[in-house]
Every structure is written in C-alpha cells, then in structure tokens.
C-alpha positions as CSV (number, residue, x, y, z in Angstrom):
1,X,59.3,99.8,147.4
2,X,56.9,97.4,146.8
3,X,53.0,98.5,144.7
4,X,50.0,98.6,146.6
5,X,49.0,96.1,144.3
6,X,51.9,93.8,145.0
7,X,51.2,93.9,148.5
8,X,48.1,91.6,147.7
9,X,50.3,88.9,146.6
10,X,50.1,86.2,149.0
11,X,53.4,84.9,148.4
12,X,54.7,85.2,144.8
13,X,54.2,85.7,140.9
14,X,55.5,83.0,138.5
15,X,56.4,84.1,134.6
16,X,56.8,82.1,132.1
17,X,58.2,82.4,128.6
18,X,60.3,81.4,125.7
19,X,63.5,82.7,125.4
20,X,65.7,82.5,122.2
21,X,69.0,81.8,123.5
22,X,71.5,79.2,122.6
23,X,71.2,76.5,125.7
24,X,69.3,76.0,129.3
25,X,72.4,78.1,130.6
26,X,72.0,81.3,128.7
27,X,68.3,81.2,129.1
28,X,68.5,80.9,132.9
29,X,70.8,83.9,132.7
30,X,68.9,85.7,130.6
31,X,65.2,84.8,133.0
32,X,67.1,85.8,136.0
33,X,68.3,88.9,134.2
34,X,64.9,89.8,133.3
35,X,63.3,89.4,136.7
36,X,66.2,91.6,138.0
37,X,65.3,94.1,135.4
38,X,61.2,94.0,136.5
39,X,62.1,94.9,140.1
40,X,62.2,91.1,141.4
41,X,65.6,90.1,143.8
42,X,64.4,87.1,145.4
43,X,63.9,85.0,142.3
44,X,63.8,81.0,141.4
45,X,64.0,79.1,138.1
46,X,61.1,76.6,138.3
47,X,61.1,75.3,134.9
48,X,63.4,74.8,132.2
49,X,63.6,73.1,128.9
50,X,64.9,73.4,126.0
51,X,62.6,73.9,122.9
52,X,63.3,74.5,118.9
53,X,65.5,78.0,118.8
54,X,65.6,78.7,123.0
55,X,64.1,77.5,126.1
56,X,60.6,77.4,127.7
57,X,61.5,78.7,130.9
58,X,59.5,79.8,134.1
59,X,60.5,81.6,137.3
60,X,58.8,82.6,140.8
61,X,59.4,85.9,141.9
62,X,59.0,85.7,146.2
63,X,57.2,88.6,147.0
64,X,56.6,87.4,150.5
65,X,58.7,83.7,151.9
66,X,57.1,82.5,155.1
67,X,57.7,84.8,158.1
68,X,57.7,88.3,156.4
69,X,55.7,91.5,156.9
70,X,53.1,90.5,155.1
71,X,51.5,93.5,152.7
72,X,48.4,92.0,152.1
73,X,47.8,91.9,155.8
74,X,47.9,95.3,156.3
75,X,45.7,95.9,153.1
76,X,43.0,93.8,155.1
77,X,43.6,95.9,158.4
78,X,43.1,99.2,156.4
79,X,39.9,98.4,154.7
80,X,38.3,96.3,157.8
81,X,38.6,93.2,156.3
82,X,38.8,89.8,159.0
C-alpha cells in the first residue's frame, strides 16, 4: 500500500549513502537490502564507488515507471487541481 504522500511522487525517490562494507558487491547487497527493508521492490543501483572503509552508493526506488496508475493523478482529481 502505497502513503498518500507517496502517491505525489512523480516517478521515484533516489537515496544515497555510505555504507561500511567490505567491496562494491557487499554494499549493493546491503543498498538493495535496505530499500527492500523501507517498503521499496522495484529498485535500481544508480551509483557506486568505493570510498575509504565502504562504498558511496545511491539507488532509485520506482514509485511509478511509465505507464502506471499514476497516484499523483488521482491526488489532483480529488482536490480540483488541472
């Protein structure tokens, strides 16, 4: 179930962070893991590199690819917006 606030995402949320992990591998794990985690299935790695004791890593979370329902749609149709 996605939040009424979620539905006013146009198309998705990036996050980015540093990870401590041992290598680009683990720390793509671990992102994806953590996306899972917030409620996100439909997730990307955009970024990743290495950095000092993990990675610098950032992923999109698709809350809406082209041709879905869109939420933010229906937002606009319940408030009158054009």
């Amino acid at each position: 179930m996605v939040s009424r606030t979620l539905e006013r995402v146009m198309d998705a949320l990036d996050v980015e962070t540093l990870l401590v992990c041992r290598d680009t591998e683990e720390g793509r794990r671990l992102m994806l893991d953590l996306m899972k985690e917030m409620g996100f299935q439909d997730v990307d790695i955009v970024f990743i590199q290495h950095e000092g004791p993990g990675v610098r890593v950032r992923a999109r979370a698709y809350v809406h690819r082209s041709g879905d329902k869109y939420g933010w749609l229906e937002v606009q149709a319940e408030e009158g917006v054009r």
